[in-house]
N, C-alpha and C positions, 0 to 999 in steps of 0.2 A: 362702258360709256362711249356716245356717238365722237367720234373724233370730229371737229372742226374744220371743213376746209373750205377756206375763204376764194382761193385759185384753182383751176382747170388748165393745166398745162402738161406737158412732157417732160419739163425737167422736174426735179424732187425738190420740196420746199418744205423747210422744218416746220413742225407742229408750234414752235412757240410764232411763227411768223402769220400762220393760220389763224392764231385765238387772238393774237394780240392786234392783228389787222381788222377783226371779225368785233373784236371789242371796241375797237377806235370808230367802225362806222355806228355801231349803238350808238357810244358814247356822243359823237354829231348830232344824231337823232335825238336827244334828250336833252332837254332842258337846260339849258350851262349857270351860270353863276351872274351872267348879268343880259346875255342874251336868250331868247325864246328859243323853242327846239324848230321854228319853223324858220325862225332867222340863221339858228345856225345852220341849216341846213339850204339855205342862203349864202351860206358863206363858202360851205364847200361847193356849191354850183361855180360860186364869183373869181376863186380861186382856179379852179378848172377855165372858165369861160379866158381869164387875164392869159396862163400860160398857153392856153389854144388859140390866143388873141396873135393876128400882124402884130409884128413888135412897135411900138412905141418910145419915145425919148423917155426917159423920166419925169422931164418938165412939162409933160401936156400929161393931164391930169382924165380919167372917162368919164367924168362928169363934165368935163366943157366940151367935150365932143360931139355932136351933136348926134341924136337919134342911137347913139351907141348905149346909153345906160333908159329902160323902161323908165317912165314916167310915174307909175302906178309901184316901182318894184318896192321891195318889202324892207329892208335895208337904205339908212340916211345914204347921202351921196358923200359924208364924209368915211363912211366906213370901207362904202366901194371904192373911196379914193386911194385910201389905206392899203384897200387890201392889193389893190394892183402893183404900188408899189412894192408892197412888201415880197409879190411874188416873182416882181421881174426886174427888180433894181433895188435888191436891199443892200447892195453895195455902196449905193450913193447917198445914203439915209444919212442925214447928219440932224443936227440937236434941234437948229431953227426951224427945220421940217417938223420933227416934233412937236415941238413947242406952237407950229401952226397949227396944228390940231386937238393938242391935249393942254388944258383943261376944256375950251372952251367948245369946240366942235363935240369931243369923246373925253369921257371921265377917264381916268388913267387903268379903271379894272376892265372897260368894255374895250380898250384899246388892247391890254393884256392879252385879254381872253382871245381877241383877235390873231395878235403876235400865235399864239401858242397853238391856235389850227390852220394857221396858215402852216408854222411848220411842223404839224402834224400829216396836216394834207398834202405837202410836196414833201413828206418822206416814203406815205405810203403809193403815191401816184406814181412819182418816178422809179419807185420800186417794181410797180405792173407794168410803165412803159419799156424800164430796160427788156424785161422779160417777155415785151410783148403780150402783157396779159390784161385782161378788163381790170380798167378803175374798182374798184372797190363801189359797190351800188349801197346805197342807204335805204334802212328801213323808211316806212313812214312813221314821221315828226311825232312823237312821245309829247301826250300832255301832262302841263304841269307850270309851276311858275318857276322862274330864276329864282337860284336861292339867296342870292344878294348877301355873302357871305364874307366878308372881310375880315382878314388877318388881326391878331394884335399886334402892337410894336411895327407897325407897317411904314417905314420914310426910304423918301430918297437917303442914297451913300453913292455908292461906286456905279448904281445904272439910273438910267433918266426918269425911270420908274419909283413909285417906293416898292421896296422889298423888305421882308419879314424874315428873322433870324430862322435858320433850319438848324436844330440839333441832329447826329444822325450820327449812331453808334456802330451803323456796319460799315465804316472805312475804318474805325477803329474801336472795337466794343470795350476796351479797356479804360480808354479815354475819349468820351466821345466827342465829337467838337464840331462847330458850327461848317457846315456845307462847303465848297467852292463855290465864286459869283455864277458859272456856271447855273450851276444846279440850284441855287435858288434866284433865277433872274424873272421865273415865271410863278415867284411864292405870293406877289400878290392877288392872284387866281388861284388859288391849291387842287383844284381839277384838274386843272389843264394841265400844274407840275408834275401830277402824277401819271396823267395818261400822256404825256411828250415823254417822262422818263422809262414807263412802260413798252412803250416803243423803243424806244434807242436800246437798252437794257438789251432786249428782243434782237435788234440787228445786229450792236455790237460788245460791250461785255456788262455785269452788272458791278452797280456802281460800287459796292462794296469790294471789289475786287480789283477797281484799277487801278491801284499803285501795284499788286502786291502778286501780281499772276503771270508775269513773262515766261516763267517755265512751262506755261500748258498751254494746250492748245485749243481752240475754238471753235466749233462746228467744223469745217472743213481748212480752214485758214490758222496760219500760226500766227500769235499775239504780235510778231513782227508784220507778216504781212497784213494783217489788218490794220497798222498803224503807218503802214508804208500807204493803202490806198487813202486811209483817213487823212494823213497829209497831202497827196496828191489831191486829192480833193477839195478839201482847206483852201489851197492853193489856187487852183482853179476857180474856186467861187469868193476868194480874195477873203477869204475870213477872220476875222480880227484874233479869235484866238488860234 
């Protein structure tokens, strides 16, 4: 079988970083759950264009800027409003921000689905930039419609979202028991849950395994030091958990 390689570089890059990078731009390209494949591929452009953007305050918005967002573009101006914050100030995100835009600007699943490639997109981007290697290129836009698929048992609890119970027996196949908020924060889209934990899984350990693995060790990194950068990092980007 042809091996996958998503990257052209010098240094060596695991094969699961190849398929799983290589599957998240497909996945872009196709159709999502409430957006078109030609929007979301919109979204990874808008995402790119925010973090390549002059920085900006949080409180000026690129829809009131002038001549800064196309007139014709493909994407409401609430979405691109979204998305800029979400990639350059998700630190300052508080409820009433929310709340100005969801219900009535963005239904809470298009809002989701947003949430979950933004931080798809600024995992696998900053991952080419540290490396110095090309963004991730997208196919061209997959026809087809949104499959407009919605959970059962879906309400808000613990995130501003509603979210849907996840059972999930590989933390513990004996007795299996509902998710961390974590890991089901993006269940109101079930795509996007699985291609952001696809990803992560990929960089750092699978989910099945993180209570219970501190004695092995990890691609090149031990289960400490992976958990010393993930905190240092946390840190730095001021993360709530």
């Amino acid at each position: 079988m042809e091996l996958v390689q998503q990257y052209q570089g010098a240094l060596p890059i695991r094969q699961e970083i190849h398929e799983t990078h290589a599957a998240a731009a497909e996945h872009w390209a196709s159709p999502g759950t409430w957006w078109t494949a030609e929007e979301r591929v919109a979204i990874v452009a808008e995402v790119r264009r925010a973090w390549d953007a002059d920085p900006m305050p949080p409180w000026t918005t690129p829809s009131s800027v002038s001549g800064l967002i196309p007139a014709d573009h493909i994407l409401p101006s609430a979405a691109i409003d979204v998305i800029w914050r979400l990639t350059n100030h998700v630190t300052t995100l508080t409820h009433s921000w929310y709340e100005s835009y969801v219900p009535e600007r963005l239904s809470p699943a298009r809002y989701v689905e947003i949430v979950a490639m933004v931080a798809q997109i600024t995992l696998t981007d900053r991952f080419a930039d540290a490396l110095a290697l090309d963004r991730i290129a997208l196919p061209p836009a997959n026809a087809g419609n949104p499959s407009q698929a919605l959970p059962q048992n879906a309400e808000v609890s613990t995130h501003w979202v509603p979210t849907a119970p996840i059972v999930d027996g590989s933390w513990n196949p004996a007795t299996p028991s509902e998710v961390p908020n974590v890991r089901k924060a993006l269940s109101l889209v079930a795509a996007e849950r699985i291609m952001q934990w696809t990803l992560i899984d990929a960089h750092y350990v699978a989910g099945g395994a993180l209570a219970d693995d501190f004695g092995q060790d990890h691609w090149s990194l031990q289960r400490s030091q992976i958990e010393l950068l993930g905190t240092r990092t946390s840190i730095v980007n001021d993360c709530y958990y």
